[in-house]
ROLODO-657478 format. One record per residue (C-alpha): x, y, z. Coordinates in steps of 0.1 Angstrom, whole numbers, plus 5000, padded with zeros to 4 digits. Example, Ala and Ser with C-alpha at 12.3 -4.5 7.8 and 13.67 -1.06 7.14 Angstrom:
2
512349555078513749895071
This chain:
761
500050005000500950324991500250695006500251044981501551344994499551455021497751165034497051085068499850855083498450465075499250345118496450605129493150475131490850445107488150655096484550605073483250925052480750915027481751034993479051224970480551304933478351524911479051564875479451314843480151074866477950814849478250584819482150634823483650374844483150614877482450334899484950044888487150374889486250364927486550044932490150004918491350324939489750194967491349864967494449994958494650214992493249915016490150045015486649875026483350015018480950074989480350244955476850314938474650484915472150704922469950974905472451274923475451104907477650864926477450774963480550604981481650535015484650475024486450305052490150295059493550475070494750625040491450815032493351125022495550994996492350844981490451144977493251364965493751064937490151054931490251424921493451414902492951184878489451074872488250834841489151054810485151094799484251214837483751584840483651614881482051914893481751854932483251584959481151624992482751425021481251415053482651185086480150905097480850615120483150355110481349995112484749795109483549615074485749415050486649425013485249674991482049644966479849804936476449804949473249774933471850154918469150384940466950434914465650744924465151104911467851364913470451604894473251394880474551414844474651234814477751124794477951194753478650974729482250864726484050744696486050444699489250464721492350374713491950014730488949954718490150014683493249774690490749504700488649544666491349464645492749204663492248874648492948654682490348894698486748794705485549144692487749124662485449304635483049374659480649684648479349774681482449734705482749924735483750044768483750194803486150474782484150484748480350384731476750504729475150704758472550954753471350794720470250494740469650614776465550574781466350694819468850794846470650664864472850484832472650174839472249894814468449854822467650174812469050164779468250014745471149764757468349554780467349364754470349214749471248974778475048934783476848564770479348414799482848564781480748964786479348874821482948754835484849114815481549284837482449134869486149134864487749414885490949454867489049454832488649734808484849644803484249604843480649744850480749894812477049914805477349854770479249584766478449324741480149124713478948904686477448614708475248824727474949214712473149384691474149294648473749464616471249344587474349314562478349244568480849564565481749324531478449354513478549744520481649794508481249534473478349834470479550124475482650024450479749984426478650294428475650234451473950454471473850314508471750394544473450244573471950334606475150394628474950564664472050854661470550784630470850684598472750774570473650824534476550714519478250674484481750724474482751084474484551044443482350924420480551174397477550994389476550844421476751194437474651334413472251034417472251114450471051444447468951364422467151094445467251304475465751604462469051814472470451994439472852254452472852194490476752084503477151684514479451614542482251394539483651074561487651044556489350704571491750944588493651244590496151184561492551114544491551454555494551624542493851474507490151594508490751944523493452194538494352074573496052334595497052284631493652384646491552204620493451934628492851984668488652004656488551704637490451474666487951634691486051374710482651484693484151444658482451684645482051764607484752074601484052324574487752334558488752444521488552224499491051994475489751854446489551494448486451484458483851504427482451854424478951764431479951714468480052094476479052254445480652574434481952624470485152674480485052494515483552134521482751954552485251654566484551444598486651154613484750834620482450874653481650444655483650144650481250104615482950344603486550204609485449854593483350014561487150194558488849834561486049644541486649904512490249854512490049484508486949474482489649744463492249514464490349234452488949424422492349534420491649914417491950194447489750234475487750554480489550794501486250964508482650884513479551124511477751114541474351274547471851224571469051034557466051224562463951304528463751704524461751834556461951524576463451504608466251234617465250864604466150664634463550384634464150054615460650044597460450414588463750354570462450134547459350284543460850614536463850554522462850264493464050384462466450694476468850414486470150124466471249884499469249974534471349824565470049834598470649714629468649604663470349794690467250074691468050454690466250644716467650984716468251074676471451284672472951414638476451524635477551794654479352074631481852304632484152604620486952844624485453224626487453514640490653204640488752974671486352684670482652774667479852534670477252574639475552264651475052114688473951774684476151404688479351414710478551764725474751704737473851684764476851844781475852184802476552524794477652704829476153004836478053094864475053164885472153014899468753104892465352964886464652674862463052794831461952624798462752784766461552604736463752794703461952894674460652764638464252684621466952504631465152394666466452334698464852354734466952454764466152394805468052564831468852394861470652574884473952724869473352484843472252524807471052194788470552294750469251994733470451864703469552014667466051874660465452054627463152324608459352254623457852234587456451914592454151694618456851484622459051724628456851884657456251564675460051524676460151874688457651784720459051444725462551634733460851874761459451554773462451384774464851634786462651734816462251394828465951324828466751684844463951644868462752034862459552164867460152534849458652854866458152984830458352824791459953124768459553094732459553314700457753664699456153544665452553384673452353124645455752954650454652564661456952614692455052944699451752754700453652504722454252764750450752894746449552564755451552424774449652584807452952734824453053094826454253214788457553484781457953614746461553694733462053894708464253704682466853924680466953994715466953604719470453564699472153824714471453704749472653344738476253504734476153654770474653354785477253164771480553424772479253524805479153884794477754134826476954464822475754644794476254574757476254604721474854394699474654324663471754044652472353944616470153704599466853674577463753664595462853774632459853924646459854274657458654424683456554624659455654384639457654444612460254194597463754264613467154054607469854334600469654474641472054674663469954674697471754824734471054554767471354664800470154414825467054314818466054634796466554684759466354894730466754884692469355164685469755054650469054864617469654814580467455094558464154844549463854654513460554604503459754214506457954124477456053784486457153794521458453414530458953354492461353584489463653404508463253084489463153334455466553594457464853774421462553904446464554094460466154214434463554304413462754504446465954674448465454764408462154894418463355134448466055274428463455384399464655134375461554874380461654884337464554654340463354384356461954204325464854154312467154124344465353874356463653734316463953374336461153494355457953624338456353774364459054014371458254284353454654284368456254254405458154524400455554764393453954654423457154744447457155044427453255144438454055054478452354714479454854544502455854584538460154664543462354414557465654484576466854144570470754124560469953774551467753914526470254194516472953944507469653754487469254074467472954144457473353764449470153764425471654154410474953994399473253704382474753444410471653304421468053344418466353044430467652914460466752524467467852554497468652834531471553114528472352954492472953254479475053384503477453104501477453144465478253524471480553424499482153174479483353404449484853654473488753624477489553974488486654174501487054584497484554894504482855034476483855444485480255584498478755214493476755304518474455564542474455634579471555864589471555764633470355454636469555374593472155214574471655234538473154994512471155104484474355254467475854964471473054744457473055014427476554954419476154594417473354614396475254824372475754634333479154474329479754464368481754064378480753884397483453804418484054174419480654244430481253954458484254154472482554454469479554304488481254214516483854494521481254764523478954544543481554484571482354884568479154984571477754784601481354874618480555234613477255224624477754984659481055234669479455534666476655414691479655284710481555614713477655794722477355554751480055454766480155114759482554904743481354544743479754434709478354084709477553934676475353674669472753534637472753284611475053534588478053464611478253164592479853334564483453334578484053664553481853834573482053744603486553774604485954094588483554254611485254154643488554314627486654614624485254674655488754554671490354834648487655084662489055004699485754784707485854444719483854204693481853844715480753574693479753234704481652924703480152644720476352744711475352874674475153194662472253114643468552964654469852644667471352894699467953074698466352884730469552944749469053314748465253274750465853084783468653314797466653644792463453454810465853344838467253714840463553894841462553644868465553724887465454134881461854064902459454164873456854014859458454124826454954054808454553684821450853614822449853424851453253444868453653524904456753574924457453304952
């Protein structure tokens, strides 16, 4: 027996404290963790589960040396937030056991979803091994955990694992102290676990074909096809109903990656993360150009499940025995049809997805919490998060403060609810655009879900200012007391929920649609917080919207609006002679038939649609990464733009672009040069009138990395201090964060900020 620095002096007598650990401190080998420090110290006592986390007591002489061990180096997927040890009475027990759980309500935390660790990996390509090309091998260290967790505590039966009942070789690794798979809650192997409907051979012989392939794999299912090959790309569009939107890619490995795309140090650090996310990199061109068309960046993630090691391995040999190279690359696409949420159910997948995919491979181990593919970029040269979802969910964000528990439930696109529980944040995982039945169910099911496994009963549900969003109508009836955020409001208080920002800001809300206040359509908005106060100090000059949501989906719109407003509504016939209704619309703009829109989502719609880029867009912001895309060096168009107090106006700007003869990749870098100077201009001279020097940025245009880089440059160069968000999106998907956080922050202020039927306790 040994004693760390510190520890009490192993001839004294013996004391017995009870241990409490608080954190992700289940579903990752906390308790055989326990067991094996216990034992290694001389220790006697006891280690659970129970719903606050997990319980110990502990027995013994050398009780220091165990606790400051316990702390310093915990399992590597453990996040330990709190170690409460009180004395109790000694009762002179022997030996040292994992006791059954206390099933029983509480606060503890959920692990994510791991990909496999390096052991694990090792084992699966070992042939003397008994999990030697096994597709669902795990471990205490690695393995599915919210996407089959049903209920907490974690324990095998309340997972998807329960149906699967554990052969001798997996029950004697589970009750083997000194093995890796000791109390793992997923263990299985081919006697006993769950098994795909095809072998990793058969998927491989067709995607070397050509084929089009769904594999269900950890959250959902998925698309595949080589990433190389022309015609099955376009096929897959084609079958898919996606003509223009990007695919994301699955690489075998990094030196894959670097073949795909441009790997730099930090990319690098992004794809090895534990979530593997997808990475937005630029592009190389071995992929086929129907992966990402006309774009200059494409999206490269590592593989998340041992599936994806063996389709890998299985493509290498079927290469080798056709005696021709293996795909470096696959395509890999969620599922869904167009406006469907995540398939993750056996039967729907072959119900909906006969005749999209050539070869449908399931597998039995049920999905009960769906998760895409988290994804992520570089803006202003750091990691930020453009989708929460597998790897990251349902990790916290702290808020440094507690407060009451609130429900927020996000808004029509790009979904997500959030609950705050104490300090904590939970923002779910992405659960789509709510265009659809199913995707509203999906929507519910996740607030039921998420506040059974928190155990929250919210003071208040905040949602959307806009009545008609599904998630609005949610609130509405839902029968807790109801707050309505304003949208914009709603993203900038994301970033200060998350950045911890205090005190009063800035902030600039970029994006296509939100609700005003005044019922107008906002999306281009500089608004001033202070506390639980606000007020719009700012916004783009309004665009007539000609067709209102159609003109998102239809970027002539706007600029047959733009022609319009800047008395040239005679050229819209023949600007836009693909369209014949043009020339009638414009006349209509021209007689004040449509209601103005601040949007900057649907400024960048009208400059993309004026230099003949795009003017149907099949799906979200793709004209802006068109325009985005032909930019290489961004520059200010002198007087590009107006600044009359709070109305910026890029009508000159939009006229030059709309000028005969004017490129298009000039245009682009004109676009975004007197864009960035403009909204620069405009946010520091409010800055300098009050005082205040914090700008937060948040909205779905921070996607565009052009922007986003640029603007933060300017603001730093105007001696402000630019906040975006990194863990949490800057576009809709972080919307019920900041809908949550401002709720949370009017309840604490000790107003009834507008709550109907709320009353202070």
């Amino acid at each position: 027996m040994h004693t760390l620095p510190g520890a009490r002096d192993t001839r004294r007598a013996a004391r017995r404290v009870q241990v409490r650990i608080g954190g992700v401190v289940q579903g990752v080998g906390f308790r055989p963790f326990i067991y094996g420090l216990a034992r290694q110290h001389g220790l006697s006592g006891y280690v659970l589960n129970d719903g606050d986390g997990v319980l110990a007591e502990i027995e013994g002489a050398s009780l220091d040396g165990f606790l400051a061990a316990l702390r310093a180096a915990p399992p590597p997927l453990a996040r330990i937030e709190r170690v409460d040890v009180r004395d109790i009475p000694p009762d002179g027990g022997k030996g040292f056991e994992i006791r059954e759980t206390i099933h029983r309500p509480g606060h503890t935390r959920m692990a994510t979803d791991a990909p496999p660790c390096p052991s694990c990996l090792q084992e699966l390509f070992d042939p003397a091994g008994r999990f030697y090309l096994y597709p669902f091998i795990s471990c205490t260290q690695c393995g599915p955990r919210l996407t089959i967790t049903r209920a907490l505590p974690f324990d095998r039966a309340n997972t998807t694992m329960s149906a699967f009942s554990l052969c001798p070789d997996c029950r004697r690794d589970y009750q083997a102290p000194g093995n890796r798979r000791f109390h793992a809650e997923t263990i299985a192997c081919a006697s006993c676990g769950p098994r795909l409907s095809a072998s990793t051979d058969q998927i491989a012989s067709a995607l070397c074909d050509g084929a089009i392939v769904a594999l269900k794999g950890v959250g959902g299912f998925h698309l595949y096809c080589d990433a190389g090959n022309e015609a099955a790309v376009r096929r897959l569009r084609v079958r898919k109903n996606r003509p223009a939107k990007p695919f994301a890619t699955l690489v075998a490995d990094l030196a894959a990656a670097g073949l795909v795309a441009i790997v730099d140090p930090l990319s690098r650090r992004m794809l090895e993360r534990p979530e593997r996310p997808i990475v937005l990199l630029a592009r190389r061109t071995i992929v086929a150009p129907s992966v990402a068309p006309g774009l200059r960046q494409i999206g490269v993630m590592l593989p998340s499940a041992p599936i994806h090691h063996l389709l890998f391995h299985a493509l290498a040999q079927e290469a080798r025995r056709r005696g021709t190279s293996a795909p470096a690359c696959l395509v890999a696409t969620s599922a869904n049809r167009a406006g469907m949420p995540l398939i993750t159910d056996n039967g729907a997948a072959h119900a909906q997805l006969a005749g999209l995919a050539d070869l449908i491979v399931t597998h039995d181990r049920d999905i009960e919490n769906g998760l895409d593919d988290s994804v992520m970029t570089v803006i202003d040269r750091a990691p930020a998060c453009l989708r929460r979802a597998r790897g990251i969910v349902p990790a916290p964000i702290d808020l440094a403060e507690d407060g009451p528990p609130v429900l927020a439930v996000g808004a029509y696109l790009k979904a997500t609810i959030c609950i705050i529980r104490g300090r904590e944040a939970f923002l779910s995982q992405h659960i789509g655009d709510l265009d659809s039945p199913q995707a509203i169910r999906r929507h519910a099911d996740a607030i039921r879900r998420m506040t059974a496994f928190l155990g929250v009963v919210p003071l208040v549900v905040a949602c959307d200012l806009h009545p008609d969003y599904p998630s609005s109508r949610y609130a509405q009836e839902s029968g807790m007391p109801v707050l309505p955020v304003q949208h914009h409001l709603a993203h900038l208080a994301a970033v200060a929920a998350e950045r911890i920002v205090r005190g009063p800001y800035l902030g600039l809300a970029l994006d296509g649609h939100g609700h005003g206040h005044d019922g107008g359509n906002w999306g281009g908005e500089l608004l001033h917080v202070d506390g639980s106060t606000w007020h719009r100090l700012g916004h783009l000059a309004p665009v007539p919207l000609p067709g209102g949501d159609r003109a998102a989906r239809e970027p002539w719109r706007m600029g047959v609006a733009v022609l319009a407003t800047l008395g040239r509504g005679d050229e819209a016939g023949r600007r836009f002679h693909t369209v014949p209704q043009a020339a009638r619309l414009a006349g209509l703009v021209a007689g004040g038939a449509f209601p103005g829109t601040s949007s900057m989502g649907r400024l960048f719609d009208a400059a993309a649609a004026l230099l003949g880029i795009c003017v149907r867009q099949s799906h979200e912001a793709e004209a802006a990464m068109a325009l985005e895309a032909l930019a290489t060096a961004p520059r200010g168009l002198v007087n590009g733009y107006r600044l009359n107090g709070g109305t910026l106006d890029f009508l000159p700007l939009l006229a030059a672009l709309s000028q005969p003869g004017m490129d298009a990749r000039t245009g682009a870098d004109l676009f975004h040069g007197t864009v960035i100077a403009g909204l620069s201009a405009l946010t520091a001279s409010h800055a300098a009138r009050l005082g205040v020097r914090t700008v937060l940025l948040a909205g779905g245009c921070l996607a565009n990395r052009l922007l986003a880089d640029g603007l933060a440059g300017a603001l730093r160069n105007a001696g402000l201090n630019p906040i975006m968000p990194r863990s949490v999106p800057a576009n809709d998907g972080g919307l019920s964060l900041g809908q949550a956080a401002w709720a949370r922050l009017c309840l604490k202020d000790g107003t009834r900020a507008g709550i109907p039927g709320y009353e202070r306790t």
